[in-house]
N, CA, C and O atoms as a Tinker XYZ file with bonds, in Angstrom:
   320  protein
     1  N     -2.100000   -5.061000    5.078000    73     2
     2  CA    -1.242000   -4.520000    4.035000    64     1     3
     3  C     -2.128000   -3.900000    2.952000    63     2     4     5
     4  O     -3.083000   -4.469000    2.421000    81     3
     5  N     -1.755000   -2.841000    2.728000    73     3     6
     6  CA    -2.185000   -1.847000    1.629000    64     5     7
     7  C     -1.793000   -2.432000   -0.042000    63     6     8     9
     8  O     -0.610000   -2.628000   -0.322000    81     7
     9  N     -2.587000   -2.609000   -0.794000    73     7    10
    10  CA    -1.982000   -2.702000   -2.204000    64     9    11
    11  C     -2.217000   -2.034000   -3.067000    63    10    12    13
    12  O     -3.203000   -2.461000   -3.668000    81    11
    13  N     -1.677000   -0.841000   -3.638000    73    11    14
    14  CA    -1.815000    0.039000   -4.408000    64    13    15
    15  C     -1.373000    0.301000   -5.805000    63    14    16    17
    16  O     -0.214000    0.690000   -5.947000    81    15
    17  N     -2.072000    0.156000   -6.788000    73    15    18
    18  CA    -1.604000   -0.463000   -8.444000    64    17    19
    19  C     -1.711000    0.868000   -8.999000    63    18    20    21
    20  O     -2.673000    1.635000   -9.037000    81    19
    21  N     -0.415000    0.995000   -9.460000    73    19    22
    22  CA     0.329000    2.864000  -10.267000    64    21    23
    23  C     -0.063000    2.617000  -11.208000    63    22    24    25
    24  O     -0.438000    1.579000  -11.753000    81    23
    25  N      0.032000    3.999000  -11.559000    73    23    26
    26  CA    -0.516000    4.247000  -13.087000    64    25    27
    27  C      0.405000    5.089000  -13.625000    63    26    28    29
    28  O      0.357000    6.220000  -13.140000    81    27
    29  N      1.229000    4.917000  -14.467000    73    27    30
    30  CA     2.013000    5.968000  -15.597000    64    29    31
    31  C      3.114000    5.829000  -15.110000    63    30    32    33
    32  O      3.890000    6.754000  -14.869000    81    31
    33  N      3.302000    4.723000  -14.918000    73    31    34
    34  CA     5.504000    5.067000  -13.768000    64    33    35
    35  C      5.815000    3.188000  -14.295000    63    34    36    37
    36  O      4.981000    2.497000  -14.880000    81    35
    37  N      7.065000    2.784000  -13.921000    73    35    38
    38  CA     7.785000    1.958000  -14.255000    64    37    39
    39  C      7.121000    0.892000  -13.172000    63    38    40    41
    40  O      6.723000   -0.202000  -13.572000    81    39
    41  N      7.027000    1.268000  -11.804000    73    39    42
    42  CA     6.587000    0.193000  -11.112000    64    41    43
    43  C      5.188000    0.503000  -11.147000    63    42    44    45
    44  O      4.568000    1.555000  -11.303000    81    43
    45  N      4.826000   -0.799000  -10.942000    73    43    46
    46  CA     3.270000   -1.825000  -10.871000    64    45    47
    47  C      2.586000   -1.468000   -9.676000    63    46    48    49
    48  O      1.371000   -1.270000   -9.674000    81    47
    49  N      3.371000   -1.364000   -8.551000    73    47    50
    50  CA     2.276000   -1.995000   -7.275000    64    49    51
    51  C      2.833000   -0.769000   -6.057000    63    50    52    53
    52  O      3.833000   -0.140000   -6.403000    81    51
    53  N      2.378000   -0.507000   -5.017000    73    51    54
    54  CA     3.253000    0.001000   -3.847000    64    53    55
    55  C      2.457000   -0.811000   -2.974000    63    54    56    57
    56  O      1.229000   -0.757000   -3.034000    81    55
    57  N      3.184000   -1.718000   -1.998000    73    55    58
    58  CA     2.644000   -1.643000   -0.934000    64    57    59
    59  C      2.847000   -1.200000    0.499000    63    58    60    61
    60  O      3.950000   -0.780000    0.849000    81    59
    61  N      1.821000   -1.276000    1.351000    73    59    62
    62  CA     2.236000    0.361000    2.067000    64    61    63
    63  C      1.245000   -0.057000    3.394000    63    62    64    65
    64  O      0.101000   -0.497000    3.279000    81    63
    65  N      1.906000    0.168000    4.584000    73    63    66
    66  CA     0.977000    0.199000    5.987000    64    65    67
    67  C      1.739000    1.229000    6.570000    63    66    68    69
    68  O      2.936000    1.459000    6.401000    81    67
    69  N      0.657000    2.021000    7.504000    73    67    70
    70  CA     0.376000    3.611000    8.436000    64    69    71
    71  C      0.183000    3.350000    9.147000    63    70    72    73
    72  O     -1.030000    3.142000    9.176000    81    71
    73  N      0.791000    3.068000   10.330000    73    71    74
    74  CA     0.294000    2.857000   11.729000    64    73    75
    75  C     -0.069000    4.694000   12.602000    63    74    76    77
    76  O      0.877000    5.479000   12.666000    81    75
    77  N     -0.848000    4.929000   12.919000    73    75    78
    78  CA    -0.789000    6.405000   13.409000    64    77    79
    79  C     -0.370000    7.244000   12.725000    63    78    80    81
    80  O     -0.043000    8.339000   13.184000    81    79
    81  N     -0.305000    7.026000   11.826000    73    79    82
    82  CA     0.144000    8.514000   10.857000    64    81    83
    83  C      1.895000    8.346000   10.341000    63    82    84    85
    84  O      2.658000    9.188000    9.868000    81    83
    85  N      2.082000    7.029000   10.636000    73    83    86
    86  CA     3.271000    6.622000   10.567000    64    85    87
    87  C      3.733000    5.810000   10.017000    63    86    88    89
    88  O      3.625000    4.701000   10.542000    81    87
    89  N      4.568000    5.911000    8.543000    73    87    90
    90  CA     4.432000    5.076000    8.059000    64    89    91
    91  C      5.843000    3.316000    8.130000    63    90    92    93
    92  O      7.066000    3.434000    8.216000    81    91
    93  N      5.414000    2.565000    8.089000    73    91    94
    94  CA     5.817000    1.656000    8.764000    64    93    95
    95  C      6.351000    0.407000    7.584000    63    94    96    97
    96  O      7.394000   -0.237000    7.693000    81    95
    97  N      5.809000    0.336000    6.982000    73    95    98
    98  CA     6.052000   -0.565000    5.474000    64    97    99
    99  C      5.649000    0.338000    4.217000    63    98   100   101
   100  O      4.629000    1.020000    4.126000    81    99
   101  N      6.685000    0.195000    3.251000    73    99   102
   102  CA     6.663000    0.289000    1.655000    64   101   103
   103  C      7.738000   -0.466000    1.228000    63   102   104   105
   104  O      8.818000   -0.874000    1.655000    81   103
   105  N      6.739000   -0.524000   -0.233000    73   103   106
   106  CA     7.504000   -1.433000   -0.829000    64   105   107
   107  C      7.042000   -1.459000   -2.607000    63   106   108   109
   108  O      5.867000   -1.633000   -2.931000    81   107
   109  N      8.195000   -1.252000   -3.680000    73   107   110
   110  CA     7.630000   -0.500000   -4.916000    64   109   111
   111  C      7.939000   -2.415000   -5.686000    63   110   112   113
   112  O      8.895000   -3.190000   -5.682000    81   111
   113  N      6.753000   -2.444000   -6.149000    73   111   114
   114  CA     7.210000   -3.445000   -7.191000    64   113   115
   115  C      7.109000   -3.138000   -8.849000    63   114   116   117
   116  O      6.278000   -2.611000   -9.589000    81   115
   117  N      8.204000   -3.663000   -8.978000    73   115   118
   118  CA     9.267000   -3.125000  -10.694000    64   117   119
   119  C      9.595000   -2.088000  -10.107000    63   118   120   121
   120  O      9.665000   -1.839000   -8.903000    81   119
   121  N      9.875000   -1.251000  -11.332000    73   119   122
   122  CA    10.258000    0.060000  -11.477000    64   121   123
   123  C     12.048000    0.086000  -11.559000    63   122   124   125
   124  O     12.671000   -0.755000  -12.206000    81   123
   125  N     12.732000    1.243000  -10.756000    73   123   126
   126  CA    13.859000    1.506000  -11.344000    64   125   127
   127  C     14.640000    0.997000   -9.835000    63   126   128   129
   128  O     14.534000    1.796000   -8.904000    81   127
   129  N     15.225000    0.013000   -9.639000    73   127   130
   130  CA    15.219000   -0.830000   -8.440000    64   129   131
   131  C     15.770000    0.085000   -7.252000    63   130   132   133
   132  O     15.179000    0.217000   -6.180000    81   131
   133  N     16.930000    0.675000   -7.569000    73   131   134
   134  CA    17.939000    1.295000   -6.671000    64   133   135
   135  C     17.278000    2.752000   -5.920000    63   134   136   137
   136  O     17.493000    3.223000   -4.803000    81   135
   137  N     16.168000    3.345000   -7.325000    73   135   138
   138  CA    15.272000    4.246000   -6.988000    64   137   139
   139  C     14.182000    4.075000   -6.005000    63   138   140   141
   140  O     14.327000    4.675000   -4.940000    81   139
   141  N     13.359000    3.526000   -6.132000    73   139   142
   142  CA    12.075000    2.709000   -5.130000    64   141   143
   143  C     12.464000    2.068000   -3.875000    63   142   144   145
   144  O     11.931000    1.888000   -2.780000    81   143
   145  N     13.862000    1.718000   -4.558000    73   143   146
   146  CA    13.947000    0.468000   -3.001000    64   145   147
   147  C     14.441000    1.550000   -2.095000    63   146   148   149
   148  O     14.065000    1.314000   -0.947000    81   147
   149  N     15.308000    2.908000   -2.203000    73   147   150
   150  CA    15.781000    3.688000   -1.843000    64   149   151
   151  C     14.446000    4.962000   -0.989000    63   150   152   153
   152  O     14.381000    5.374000    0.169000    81   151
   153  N     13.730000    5.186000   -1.989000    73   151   154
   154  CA    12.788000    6.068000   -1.776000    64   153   155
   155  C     11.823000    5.486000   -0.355000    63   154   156   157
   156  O     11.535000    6.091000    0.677000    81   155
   157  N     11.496000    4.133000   -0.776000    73   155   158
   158  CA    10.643000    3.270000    0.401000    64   157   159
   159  C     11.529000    3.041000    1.662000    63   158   160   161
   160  O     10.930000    2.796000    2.710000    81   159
   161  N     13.071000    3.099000    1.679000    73   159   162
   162  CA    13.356000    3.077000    2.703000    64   161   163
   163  C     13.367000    4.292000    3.337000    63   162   164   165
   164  O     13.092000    4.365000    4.535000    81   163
   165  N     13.680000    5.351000    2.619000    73   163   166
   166  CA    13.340000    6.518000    2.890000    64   165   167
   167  C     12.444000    7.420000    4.027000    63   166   168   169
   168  O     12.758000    8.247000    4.882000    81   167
   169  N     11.152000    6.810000    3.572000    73   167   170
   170  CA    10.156000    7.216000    4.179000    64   169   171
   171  C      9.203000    6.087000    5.071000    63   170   172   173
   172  O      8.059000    6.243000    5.496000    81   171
   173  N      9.902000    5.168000    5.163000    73   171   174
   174  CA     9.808000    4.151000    6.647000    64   173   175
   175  C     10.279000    5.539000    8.002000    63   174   176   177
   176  O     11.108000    6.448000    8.049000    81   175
   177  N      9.121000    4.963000    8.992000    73   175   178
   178  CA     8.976000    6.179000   10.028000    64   177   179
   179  C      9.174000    7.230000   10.054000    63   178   180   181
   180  O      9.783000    7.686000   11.021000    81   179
   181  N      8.740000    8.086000    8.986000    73   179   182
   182  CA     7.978000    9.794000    8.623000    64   181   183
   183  C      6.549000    9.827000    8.509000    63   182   184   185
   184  O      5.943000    8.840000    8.093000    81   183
   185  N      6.071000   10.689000    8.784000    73   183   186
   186  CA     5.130000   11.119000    8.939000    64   185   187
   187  C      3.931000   10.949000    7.562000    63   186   188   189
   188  O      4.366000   11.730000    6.716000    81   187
   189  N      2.979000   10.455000    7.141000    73   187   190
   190  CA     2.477000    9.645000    5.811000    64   189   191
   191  C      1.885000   10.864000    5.494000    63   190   192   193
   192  O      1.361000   10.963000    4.384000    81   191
   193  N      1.869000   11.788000    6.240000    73   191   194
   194  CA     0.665000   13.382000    5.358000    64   193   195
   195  C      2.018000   14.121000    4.787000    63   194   196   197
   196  O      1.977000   14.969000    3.896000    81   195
   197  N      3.071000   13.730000    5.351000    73   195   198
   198  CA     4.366000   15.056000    5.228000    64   197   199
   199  C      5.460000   14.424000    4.192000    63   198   200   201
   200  O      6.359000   14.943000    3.530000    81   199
   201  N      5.096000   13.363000    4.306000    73   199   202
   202  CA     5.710000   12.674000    2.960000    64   201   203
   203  C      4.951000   12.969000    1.435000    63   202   204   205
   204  O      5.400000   13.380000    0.365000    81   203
   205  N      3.594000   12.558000    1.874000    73   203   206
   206  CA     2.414000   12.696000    0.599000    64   205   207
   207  C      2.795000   13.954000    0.071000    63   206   208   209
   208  O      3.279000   14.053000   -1.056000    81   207
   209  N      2.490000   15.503000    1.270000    73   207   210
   210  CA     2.700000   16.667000    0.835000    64   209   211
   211  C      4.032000   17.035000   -0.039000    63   210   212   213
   212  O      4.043000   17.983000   -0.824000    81   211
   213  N      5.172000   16.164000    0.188000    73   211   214
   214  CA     6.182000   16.510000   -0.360000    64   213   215
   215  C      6.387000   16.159000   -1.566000    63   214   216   217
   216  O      7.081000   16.828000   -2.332000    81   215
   217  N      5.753000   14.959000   -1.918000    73   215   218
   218  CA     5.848000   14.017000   -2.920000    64   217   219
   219  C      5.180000   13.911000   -4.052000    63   218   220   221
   220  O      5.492000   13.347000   -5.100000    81   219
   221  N      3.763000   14.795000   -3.604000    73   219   222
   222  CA     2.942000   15.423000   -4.498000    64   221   223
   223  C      3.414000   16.161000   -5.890000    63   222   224   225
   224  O      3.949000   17.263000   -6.015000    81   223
   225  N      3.083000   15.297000   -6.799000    73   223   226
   226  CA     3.472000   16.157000   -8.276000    64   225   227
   227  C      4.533000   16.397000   -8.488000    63   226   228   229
   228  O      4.785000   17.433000   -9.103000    81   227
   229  N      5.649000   15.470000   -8.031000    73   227   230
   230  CA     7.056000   15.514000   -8.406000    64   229   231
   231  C      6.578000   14.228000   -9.953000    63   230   232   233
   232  O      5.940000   13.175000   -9.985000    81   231
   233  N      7.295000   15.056000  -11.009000    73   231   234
   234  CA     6.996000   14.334000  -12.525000    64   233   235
   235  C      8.124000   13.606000  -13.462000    63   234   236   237
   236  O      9.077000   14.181000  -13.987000    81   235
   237  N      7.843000   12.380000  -13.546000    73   235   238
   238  CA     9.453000   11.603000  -14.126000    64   237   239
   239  C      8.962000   11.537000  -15.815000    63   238   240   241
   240  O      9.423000   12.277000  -16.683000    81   239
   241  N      8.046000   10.596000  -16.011000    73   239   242
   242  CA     7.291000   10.451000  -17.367000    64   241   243
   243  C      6.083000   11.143000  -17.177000    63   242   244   245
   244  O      5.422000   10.762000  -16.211000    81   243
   245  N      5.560000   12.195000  -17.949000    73   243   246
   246  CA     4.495000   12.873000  -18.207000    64   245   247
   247  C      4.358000   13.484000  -16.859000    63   246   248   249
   248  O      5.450000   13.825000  -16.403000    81   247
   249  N      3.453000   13.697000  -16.170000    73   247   250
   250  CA     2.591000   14.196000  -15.251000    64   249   251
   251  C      2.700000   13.229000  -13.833000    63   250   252   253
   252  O      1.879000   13.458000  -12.945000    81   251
   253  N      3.700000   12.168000  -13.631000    73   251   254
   254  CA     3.551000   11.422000  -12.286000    64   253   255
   255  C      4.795000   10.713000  -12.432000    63   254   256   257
   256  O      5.276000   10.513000  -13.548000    81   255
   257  N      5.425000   10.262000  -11.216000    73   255   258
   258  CA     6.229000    9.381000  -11.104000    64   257   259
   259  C      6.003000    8.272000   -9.860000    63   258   260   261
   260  O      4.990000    7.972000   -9.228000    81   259
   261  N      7.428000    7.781000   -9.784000    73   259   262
   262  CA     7.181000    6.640000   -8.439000    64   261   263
   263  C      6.878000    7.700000   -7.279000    63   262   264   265
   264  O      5.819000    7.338000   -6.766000    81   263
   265  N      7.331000    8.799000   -6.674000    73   263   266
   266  CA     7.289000    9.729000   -5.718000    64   265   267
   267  C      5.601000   10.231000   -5.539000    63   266   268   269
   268  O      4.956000   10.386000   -4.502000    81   267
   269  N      5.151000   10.427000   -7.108000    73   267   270
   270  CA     4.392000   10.984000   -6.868000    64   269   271
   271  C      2.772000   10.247000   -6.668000    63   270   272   273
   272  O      1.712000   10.631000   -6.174000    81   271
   273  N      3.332000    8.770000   -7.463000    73   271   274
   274  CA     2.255000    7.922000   -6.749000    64   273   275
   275  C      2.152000    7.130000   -5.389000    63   274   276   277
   276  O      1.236000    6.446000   -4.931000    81   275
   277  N      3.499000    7.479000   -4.856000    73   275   278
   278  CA     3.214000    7.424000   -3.347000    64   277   279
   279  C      2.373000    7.842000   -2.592000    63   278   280   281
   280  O      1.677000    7.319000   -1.722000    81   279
   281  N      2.531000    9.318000   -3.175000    73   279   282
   282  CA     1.343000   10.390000   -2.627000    64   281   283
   283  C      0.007000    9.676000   -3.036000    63   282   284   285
   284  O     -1.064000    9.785000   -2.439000    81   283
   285  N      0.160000    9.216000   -3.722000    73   283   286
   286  CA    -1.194000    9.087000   -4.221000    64   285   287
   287  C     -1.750000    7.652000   -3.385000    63   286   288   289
   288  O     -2.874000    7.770000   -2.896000    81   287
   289  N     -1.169000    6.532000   -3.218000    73   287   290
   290  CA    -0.814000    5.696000   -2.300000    64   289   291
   291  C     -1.778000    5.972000   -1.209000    63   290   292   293
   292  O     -2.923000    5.607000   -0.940000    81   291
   293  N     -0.708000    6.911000   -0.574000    73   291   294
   294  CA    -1.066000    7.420000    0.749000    64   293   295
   295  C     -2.078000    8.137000    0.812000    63   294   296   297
   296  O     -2.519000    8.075000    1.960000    81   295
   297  N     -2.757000    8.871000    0.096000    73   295   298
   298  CA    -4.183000    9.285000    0.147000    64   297   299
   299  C     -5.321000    8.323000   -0.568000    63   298   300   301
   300  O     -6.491000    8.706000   -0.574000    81   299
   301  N     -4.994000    7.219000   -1.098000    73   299   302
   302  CA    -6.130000    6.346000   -1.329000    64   301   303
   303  C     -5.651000    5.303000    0.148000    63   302   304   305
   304  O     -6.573000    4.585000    0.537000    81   303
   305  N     -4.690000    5.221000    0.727000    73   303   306
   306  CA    -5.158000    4.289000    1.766000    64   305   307
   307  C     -5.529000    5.145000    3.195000    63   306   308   309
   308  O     -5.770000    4.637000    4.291000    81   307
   309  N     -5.504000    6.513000    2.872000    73   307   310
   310  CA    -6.232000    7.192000    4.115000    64   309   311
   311  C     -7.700000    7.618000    4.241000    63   310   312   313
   312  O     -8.289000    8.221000    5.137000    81   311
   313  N     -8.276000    6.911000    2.581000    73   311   314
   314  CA    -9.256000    6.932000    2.256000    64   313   315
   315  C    -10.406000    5.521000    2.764000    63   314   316   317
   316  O    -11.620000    5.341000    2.670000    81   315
   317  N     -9.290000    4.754000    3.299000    73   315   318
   318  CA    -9.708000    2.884000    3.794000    64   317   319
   319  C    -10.304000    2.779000    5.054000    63   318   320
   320  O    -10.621000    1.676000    5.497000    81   319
């Protein structure tokens, strides 16, 4: 399991496993419940580059949101 600690958004934590390029677990802790819990089910079995790409620089407070630290998520754990 991936643990990934946000910066500038309501939730704290994502955690997150990619099996093949596929993503297989998320999961937003805090944040805006109905939003995260929604978004993470979302993108259970899509593609983790085509999600990132989409998700990239979508902005709630300032310059990032929960969406967009997914992306970010997903390129620090393709960095592991």
């Amino acid at each position: 399991m991936f643990h990934y600690k946000t910066h500038g958004t309501c939730s704290s934590a994502i955690d997150l496993e990619i099996e093949d390029g596929i993503i297989t677990y998320c999961k937003f802790t805090n944040g805006c419940k109905g939003n995260t819990e929604g978004l993470a089910r979302m993108v259970i079995g899509q593609k983790a580059e085509e999600v990132a790409r989409r998700l990239s620089g979508v902005p709630c407070r300032g310059t990032t949101s929960c969406p967009d630290q997914l992306s970010r998520a997903i390129a620090a754990y393709s960095e592991t």
